[in-house]
Rosetta silent file (secondary structure, phi, psi, omega in degrees, C-alpha in Angstrom):
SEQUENCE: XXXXXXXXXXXXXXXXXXXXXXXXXXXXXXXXXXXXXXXXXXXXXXXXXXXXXXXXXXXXXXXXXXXXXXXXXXXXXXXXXXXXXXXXXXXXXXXXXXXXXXXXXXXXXXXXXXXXXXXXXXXXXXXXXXXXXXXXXXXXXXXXXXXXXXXXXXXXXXXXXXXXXXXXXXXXXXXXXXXXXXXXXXXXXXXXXXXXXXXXXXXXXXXXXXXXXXXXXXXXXXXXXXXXXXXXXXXXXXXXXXXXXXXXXXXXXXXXX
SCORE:     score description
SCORE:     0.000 S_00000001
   1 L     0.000  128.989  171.885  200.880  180.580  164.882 S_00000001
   2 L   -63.511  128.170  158.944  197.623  179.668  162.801 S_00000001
   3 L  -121.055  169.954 -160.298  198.170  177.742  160.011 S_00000001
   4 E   -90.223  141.304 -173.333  197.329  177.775  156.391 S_00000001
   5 E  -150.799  162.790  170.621  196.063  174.667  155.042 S_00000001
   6 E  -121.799  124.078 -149.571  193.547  173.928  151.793 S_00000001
   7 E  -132.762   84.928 -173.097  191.118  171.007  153.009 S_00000001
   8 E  -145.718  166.952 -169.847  188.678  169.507  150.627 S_00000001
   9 L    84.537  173.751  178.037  186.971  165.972  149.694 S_00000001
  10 L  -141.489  150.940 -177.692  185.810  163.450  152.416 S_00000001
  11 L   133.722 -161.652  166.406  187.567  159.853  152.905 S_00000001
  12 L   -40.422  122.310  169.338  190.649  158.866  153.865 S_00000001
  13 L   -54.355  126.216  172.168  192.989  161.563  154.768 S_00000001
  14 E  -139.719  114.755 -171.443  195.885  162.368  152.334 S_00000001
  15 E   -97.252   95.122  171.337  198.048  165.368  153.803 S_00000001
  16 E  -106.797  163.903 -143.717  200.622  166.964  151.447 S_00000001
  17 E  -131.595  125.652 -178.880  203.572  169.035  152.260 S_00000001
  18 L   -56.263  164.806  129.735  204.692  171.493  148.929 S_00000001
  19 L   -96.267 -141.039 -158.646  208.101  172.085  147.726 S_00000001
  20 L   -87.961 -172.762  165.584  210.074  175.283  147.133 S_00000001
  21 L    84.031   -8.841 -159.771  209.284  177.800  145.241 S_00000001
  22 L  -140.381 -140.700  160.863  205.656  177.763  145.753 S_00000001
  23 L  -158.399 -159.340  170.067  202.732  177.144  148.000 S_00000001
  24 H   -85.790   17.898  153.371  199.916  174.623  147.898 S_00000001
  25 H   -82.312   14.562 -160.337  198.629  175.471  144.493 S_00000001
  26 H  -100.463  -12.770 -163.147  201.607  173.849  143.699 S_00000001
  27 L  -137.205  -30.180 -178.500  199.871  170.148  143.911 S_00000001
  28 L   -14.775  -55.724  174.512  196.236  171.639  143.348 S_00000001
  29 L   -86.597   14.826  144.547  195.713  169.629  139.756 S_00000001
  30 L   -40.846  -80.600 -144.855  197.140  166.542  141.674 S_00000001
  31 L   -68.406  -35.183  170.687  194.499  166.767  144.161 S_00000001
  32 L   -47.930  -58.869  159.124  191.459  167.058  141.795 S_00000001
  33 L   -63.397   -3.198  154.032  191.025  163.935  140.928 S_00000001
  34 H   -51.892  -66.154  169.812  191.387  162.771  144.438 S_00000001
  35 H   -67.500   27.370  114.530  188.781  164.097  146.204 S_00000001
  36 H   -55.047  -24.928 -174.338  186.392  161.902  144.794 S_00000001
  37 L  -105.318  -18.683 -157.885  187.625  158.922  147.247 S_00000001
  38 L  -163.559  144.658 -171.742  189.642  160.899  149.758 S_00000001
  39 L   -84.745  114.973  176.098  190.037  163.971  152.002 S_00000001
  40 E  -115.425  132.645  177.088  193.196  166.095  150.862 S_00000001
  41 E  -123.130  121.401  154.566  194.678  168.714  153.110 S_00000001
  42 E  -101.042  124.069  166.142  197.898  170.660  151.359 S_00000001
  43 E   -65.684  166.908  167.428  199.781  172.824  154.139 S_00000001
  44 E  -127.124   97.550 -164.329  200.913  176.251  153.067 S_00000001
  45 L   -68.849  120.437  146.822  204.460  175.389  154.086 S_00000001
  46 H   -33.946  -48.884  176.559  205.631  178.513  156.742 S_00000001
  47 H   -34.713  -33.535 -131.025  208.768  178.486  154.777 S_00000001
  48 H  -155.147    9.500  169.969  206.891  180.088  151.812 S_00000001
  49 L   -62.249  118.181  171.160  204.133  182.200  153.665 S_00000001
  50 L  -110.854    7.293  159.983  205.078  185.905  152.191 S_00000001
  51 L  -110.533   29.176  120.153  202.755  187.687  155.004 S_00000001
  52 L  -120.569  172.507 -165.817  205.129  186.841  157.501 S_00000001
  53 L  -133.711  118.354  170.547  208.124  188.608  158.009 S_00000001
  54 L  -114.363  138.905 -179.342  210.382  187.119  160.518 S_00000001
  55 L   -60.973  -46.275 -172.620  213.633  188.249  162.240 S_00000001
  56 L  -101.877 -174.375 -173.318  215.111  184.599  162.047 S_00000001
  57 L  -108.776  160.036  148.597  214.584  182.184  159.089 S_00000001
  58 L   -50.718  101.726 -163.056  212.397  179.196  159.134 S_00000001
  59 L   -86.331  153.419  173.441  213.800  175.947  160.546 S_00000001
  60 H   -56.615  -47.869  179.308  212.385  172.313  159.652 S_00000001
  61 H   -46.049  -56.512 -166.792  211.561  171.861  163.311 S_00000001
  62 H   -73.576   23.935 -171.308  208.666  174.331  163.400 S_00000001
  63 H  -128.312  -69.846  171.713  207.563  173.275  159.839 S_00000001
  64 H   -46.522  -26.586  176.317  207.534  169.801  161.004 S_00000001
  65 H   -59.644  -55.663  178.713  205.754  170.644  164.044 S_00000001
  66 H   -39.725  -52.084 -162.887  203.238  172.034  161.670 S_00000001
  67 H   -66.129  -32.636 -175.325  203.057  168.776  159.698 S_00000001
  68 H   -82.915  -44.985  177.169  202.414  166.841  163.308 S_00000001
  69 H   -90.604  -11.240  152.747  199.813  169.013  164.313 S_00000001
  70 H   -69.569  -45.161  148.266  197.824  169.071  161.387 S_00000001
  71 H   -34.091  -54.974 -179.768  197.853  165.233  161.529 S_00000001
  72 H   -65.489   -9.730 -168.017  196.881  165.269  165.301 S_00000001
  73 H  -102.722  -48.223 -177.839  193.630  166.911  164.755 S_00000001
  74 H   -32.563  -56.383 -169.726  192.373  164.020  161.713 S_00000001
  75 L    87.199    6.075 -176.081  192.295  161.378  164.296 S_00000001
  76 L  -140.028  170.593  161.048  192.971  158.818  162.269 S_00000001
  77 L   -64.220  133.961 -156.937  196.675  157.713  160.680 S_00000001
  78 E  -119.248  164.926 -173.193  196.689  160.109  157.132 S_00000001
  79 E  -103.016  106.676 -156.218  198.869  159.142  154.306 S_00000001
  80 E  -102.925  138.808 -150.378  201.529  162.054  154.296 S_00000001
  81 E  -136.309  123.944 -159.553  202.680  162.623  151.000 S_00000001
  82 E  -118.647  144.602  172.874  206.206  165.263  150.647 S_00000001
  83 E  -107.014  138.351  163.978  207.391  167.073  147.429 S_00000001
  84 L    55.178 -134.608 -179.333  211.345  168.330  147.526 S_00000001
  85 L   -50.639  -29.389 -165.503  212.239  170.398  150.409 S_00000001
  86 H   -95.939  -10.091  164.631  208.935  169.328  151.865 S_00000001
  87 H   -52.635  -22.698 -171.421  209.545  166.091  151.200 S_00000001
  88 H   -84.398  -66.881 -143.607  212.488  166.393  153.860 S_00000001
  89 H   -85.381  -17.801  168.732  210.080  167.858  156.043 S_00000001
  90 H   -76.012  -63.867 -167.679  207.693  164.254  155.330 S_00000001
  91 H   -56.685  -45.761 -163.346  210.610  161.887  156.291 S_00000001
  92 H   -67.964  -40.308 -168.656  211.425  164.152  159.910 S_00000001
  93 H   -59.247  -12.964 -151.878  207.642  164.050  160.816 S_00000001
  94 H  -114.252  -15.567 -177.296  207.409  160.512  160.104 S_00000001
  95 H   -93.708  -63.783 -178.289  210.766  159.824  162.127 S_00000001
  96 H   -38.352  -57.260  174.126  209.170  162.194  164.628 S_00000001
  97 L  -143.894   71.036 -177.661  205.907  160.470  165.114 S_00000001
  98 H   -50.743  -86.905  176.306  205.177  157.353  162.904 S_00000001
  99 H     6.184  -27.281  149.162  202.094  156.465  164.728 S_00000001
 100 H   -62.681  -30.909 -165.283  200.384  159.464  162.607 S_00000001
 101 E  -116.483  167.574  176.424  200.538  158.490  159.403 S_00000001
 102 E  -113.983  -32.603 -161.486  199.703  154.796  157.360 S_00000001
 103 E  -159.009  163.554 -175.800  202.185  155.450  154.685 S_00000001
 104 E  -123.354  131.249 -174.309  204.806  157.893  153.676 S_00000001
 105 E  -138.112   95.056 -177.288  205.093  158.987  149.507 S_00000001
 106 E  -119.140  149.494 -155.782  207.849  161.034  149.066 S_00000001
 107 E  -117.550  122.234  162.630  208.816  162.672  145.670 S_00000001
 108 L    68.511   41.920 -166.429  212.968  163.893  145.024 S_00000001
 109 L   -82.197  139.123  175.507  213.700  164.711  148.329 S_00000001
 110 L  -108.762   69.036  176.322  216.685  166.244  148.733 S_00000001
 111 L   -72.057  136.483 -177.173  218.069  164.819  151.856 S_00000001
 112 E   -59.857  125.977  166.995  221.787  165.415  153.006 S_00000001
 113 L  -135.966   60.296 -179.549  223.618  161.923  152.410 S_00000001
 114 L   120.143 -107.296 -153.867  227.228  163.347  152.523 S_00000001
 115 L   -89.798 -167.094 -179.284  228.357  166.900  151.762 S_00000001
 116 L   -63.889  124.734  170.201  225.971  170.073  152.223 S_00000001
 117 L   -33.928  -60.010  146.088  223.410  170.654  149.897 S_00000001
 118 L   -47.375  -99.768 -165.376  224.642  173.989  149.367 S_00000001
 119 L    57.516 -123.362  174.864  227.777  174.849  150.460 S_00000001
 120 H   -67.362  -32.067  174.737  229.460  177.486  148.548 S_00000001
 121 H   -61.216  -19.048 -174.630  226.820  178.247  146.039 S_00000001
 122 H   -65.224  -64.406  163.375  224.357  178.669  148.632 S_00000001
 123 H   -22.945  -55.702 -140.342  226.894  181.715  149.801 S_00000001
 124 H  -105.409  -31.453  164.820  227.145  183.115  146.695 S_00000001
 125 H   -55.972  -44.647  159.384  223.476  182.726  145.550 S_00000001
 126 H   -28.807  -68.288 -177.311  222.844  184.304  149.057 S_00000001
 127 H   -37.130  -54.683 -162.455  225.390  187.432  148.200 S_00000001
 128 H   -76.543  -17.552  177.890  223.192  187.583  144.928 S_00000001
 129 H   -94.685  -61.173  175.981  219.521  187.954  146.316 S_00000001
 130 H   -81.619   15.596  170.518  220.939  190.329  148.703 S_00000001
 131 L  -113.211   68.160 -172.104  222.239  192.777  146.385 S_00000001
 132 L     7.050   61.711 -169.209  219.101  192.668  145.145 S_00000001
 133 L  -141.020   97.451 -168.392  219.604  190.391  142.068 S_00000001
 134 H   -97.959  -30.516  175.234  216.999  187.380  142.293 S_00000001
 135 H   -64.770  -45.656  168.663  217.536  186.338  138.915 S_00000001
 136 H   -87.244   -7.269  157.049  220.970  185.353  139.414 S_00000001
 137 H   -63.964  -57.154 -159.723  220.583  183.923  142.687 S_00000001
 138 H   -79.187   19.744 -173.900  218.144  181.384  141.402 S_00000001
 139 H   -85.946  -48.280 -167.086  220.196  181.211  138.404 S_00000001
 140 H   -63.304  -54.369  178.621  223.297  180.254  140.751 S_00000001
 141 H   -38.768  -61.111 -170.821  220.289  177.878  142.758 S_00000001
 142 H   -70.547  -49.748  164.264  219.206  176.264  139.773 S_00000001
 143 H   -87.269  -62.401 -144.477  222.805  175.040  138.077 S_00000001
 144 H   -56.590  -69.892 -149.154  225.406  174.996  141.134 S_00000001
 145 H   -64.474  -83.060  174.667  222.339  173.491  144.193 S_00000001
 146 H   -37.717  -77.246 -149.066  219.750  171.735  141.767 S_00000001
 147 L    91.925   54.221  179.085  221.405  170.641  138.748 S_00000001
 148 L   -97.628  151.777  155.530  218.944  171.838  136.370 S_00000001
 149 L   -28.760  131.525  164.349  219.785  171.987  132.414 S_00000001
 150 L   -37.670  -24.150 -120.679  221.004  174.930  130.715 S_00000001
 151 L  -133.479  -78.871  176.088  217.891  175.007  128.818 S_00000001
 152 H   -52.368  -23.991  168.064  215.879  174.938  131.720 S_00000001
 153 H   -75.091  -32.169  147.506  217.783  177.422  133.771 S_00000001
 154 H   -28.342  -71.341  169.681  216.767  179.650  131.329 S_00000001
 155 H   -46.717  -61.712 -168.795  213.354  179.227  131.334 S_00000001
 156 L  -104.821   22.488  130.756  212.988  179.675  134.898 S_00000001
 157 L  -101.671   24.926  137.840  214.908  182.731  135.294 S_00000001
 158 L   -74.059  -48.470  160.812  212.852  184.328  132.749 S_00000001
 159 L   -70.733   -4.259  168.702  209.831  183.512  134.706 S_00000001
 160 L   -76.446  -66.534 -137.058  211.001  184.612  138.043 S_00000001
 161 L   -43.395  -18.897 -163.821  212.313  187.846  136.700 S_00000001
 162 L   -78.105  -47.039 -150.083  208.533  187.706  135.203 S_00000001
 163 L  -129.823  115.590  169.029  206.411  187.132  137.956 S_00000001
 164 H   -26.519  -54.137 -164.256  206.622  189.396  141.423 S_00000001
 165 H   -59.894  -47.200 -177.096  205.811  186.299  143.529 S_00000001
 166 H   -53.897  -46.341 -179.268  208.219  184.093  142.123 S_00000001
 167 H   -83.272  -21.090  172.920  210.941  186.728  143.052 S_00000001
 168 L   -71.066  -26.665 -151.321  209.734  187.237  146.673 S_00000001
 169 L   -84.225  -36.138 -157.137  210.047  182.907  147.026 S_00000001
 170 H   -48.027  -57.288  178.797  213.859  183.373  145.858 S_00000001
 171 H   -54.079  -26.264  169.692  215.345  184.387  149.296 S_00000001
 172 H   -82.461  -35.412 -158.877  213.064  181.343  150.937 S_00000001
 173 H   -73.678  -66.821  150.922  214.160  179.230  148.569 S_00000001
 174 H   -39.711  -52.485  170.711  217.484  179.716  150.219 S_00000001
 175 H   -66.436  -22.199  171.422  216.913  179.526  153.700 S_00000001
 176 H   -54.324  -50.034 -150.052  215.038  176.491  152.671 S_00000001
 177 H   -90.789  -11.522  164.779  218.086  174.527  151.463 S_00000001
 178 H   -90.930    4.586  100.928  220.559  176.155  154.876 S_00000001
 179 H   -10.714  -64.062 -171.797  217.390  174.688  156.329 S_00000001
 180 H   -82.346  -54.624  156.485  218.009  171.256  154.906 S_00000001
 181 L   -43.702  -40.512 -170.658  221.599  171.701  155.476 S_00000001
 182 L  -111.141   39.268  175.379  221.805  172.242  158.925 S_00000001
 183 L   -93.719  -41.875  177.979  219.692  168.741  159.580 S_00000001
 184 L   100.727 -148.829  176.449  222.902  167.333  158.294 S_00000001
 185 E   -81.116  112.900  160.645  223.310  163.483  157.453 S_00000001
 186 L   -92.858  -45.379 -171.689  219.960  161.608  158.604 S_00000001
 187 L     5.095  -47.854  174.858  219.956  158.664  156.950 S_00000001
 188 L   -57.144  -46.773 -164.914  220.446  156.709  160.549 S_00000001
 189 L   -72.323  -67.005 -169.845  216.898  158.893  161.916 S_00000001
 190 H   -38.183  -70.232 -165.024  215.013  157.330  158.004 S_00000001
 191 H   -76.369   34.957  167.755  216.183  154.187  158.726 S_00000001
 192 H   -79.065  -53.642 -173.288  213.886  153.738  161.923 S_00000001
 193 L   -65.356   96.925 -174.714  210.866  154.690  159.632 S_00000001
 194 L   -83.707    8.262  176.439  209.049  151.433  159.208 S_00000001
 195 L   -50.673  158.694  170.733  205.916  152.969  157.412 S_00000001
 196 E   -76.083  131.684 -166.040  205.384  151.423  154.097 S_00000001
 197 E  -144.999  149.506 -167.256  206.890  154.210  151.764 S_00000001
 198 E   -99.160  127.591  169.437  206.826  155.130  148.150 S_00000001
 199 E  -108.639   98.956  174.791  210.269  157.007  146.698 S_00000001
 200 E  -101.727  176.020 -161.830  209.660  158.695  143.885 S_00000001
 201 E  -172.246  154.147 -179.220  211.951  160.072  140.989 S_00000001
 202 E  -108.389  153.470  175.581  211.571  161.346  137.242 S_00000001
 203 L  -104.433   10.307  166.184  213.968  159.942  134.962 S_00000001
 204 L  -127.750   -8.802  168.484  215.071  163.365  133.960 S_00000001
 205 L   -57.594  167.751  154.752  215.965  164.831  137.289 S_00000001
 206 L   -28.624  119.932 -157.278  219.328  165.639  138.290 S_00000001
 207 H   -71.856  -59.872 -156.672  220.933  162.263  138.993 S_00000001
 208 H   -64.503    8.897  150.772  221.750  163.322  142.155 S_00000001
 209 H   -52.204  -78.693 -174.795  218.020  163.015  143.153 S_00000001
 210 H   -44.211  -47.278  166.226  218.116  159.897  141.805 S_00000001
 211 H   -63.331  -39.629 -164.665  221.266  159.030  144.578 S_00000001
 212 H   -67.020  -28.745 -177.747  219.513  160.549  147.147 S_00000001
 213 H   -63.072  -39.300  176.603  216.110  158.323  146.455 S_00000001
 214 H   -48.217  -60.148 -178.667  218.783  155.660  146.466 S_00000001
 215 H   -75.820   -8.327  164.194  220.476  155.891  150.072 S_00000001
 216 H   -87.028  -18.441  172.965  217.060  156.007  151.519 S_00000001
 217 H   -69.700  -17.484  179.713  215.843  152.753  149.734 S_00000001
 218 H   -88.562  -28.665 -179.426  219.057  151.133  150.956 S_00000001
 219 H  -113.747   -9.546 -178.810  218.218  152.075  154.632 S_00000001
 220 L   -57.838   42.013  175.812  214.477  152.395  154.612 S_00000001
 221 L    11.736  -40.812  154.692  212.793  149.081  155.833 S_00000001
 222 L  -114.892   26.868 -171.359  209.700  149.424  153.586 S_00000001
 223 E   -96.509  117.613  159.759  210.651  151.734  151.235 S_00000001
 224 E  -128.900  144.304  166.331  210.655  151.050  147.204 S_00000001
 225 E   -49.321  126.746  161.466  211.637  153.271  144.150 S_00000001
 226 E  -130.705  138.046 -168.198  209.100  154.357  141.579 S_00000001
 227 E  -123.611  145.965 -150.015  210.327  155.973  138.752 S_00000001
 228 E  -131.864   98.268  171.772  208.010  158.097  136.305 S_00000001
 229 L   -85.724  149.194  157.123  209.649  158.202  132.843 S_00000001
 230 L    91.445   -0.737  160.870  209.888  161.117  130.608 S_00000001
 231 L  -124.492  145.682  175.127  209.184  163.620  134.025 S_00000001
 232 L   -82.407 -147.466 -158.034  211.858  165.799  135.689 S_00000001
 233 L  -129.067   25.484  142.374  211.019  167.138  139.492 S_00000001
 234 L  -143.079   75.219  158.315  207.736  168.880  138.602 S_00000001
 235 H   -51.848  -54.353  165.207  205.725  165.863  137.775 S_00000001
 236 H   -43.049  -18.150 -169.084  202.695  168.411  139.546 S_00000001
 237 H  -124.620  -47.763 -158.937  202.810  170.502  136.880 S_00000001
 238 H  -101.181  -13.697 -171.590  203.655  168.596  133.869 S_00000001
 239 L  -154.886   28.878 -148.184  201.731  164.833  134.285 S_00000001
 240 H   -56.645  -45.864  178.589  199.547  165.871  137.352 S_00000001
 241 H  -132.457   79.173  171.071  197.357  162.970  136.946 S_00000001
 242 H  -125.868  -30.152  150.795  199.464  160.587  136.170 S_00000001
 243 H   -53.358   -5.166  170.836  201.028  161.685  139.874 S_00000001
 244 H  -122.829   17.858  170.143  197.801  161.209  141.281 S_00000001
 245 H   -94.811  -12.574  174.304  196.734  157.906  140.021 S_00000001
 246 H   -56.416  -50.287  163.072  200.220  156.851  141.651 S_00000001
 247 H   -45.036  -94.070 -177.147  199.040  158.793  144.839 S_00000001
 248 H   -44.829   -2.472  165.647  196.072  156.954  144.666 S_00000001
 249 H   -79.293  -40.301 -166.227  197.127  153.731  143.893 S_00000001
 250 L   -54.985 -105.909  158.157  199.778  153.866  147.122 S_00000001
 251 L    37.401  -68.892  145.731  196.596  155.140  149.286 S_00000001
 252 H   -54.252  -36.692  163.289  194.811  152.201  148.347 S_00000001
 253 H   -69.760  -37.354 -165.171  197.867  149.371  149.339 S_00000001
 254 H   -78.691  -31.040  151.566  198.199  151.683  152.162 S_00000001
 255 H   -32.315  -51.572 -169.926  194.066  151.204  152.867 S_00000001
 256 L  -119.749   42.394  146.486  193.963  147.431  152.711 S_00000001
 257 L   -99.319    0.000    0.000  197.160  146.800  154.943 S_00000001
């Protein structure tokens, strides 16, 4: 399958893999101020494609495959940089084939470290998308899966119910996280990944971000915690470039190593 990718600036290669909900216009005012120093390619995550229509759902392998073969063509090691779900999908490629990348920067990923991401809520937000009610699936998504704020749960099921696109992502949005779920416990596969690697976290996410950023810094050989006060888990949107002089600082230690 051809894939979608957005590919602009010349330098060093910086690859980044979206999270849910979205596509790569999702990191777009990240990226501006990059490409003065450095060539950024953002995938258009399969997961989150809405011209195709598939029988089965979208697994991590072939989304990671993607992430390896977009890599393979640069020719040089690129600094792969994961948001969320795709952040998940940065740590397997990088377990999968270090030898691509110089550095790994992954932001909130929300890697299995004990029970299922999901579990029952996933059911019953499933149940809720398919009786065609997207607002309370991501309603169900956003407090039971996420942990998002009352206040905030709010907000963004006014805007799906708002915006057509937003309501087609809801049912991916699901298969993402029984995606993520049926990788299981990795932790053992992370700690292999000697790349030098950036964790990042908001100091208003869900704490249970905040664990998961933990157990990979505990098994991760190069890995340290950065923490961004006063942003939640769309730093992309809300501080973009104050996420991309971080991107660009790592980029640079990752440059002169």
């Amino acid at each position: 399958m051809d894939m979608e990718f957005v590919d602009e600036g010349r330098g060093p290669v910086i690859l980044i893999v979206h999270g849910g909900m979205g596509d790569s216009s999702a990191w777009a005012r990240v990226v501006r101020p990059l490409t003065n120093r450095y060539r950024v390619i953002r995938l258009h995550r399969r997961q989150y494609r809405l011209d195709l229509v598939r029988a089965e759902p979208v697994t991590i392998a072939e989304e990671v495959d993607d992430v390896l073969a977009l890599a393979g063509t640069v020719g040089e090691p690129v600094l792969l940089v994961g948001h969320s779900s795709g952040g998940v999908i940065a740590l397997e490629a990088a377990a999968a084939a270090p030898a691509l990348f110089a550095g790994l920067f992954v932001y909130e990923p929300p890697a299995v470290i004990g029970a299922p991401l999901g579990g029952r809520p996933l059911c019953a937000a499933r149940a809720a998308a398919a009786a065609g009610k997207p607002g309370k699936a991501i309603a169900i998504f956003e407090r039971d899966i996420f942990g998002a704020g009352r206040v905030a749960r709010t907000v963004f099921r006014i805007v799906v119910a708002a915006v057509p696109q937003l309501r087609a992502y809801v049912p991916r949005q699901l298969d993402d996280v029984a995606a993520i779920d049926s990788l299981g416990p990795r932790l053992d596969s992370y700690a292999a990944i000697e790349l030098p690697t950036v964790l990042l976290g908001g100091d208003r996410s869900p704490a249970h971000l905040g664990e998961r950023i933990d157990a990979l810094c505990d098994v991760m050989p190069n890995a340290r915690k950065i923490v961004m006060a006063g942003q939640a888990h769309n730093a992309n949107d809300f501080a973009p470039r104050r996420l991309a002089r971080l991107v660009e600082g790592f980029a640079a230690e990752v440059a002169a190593e």
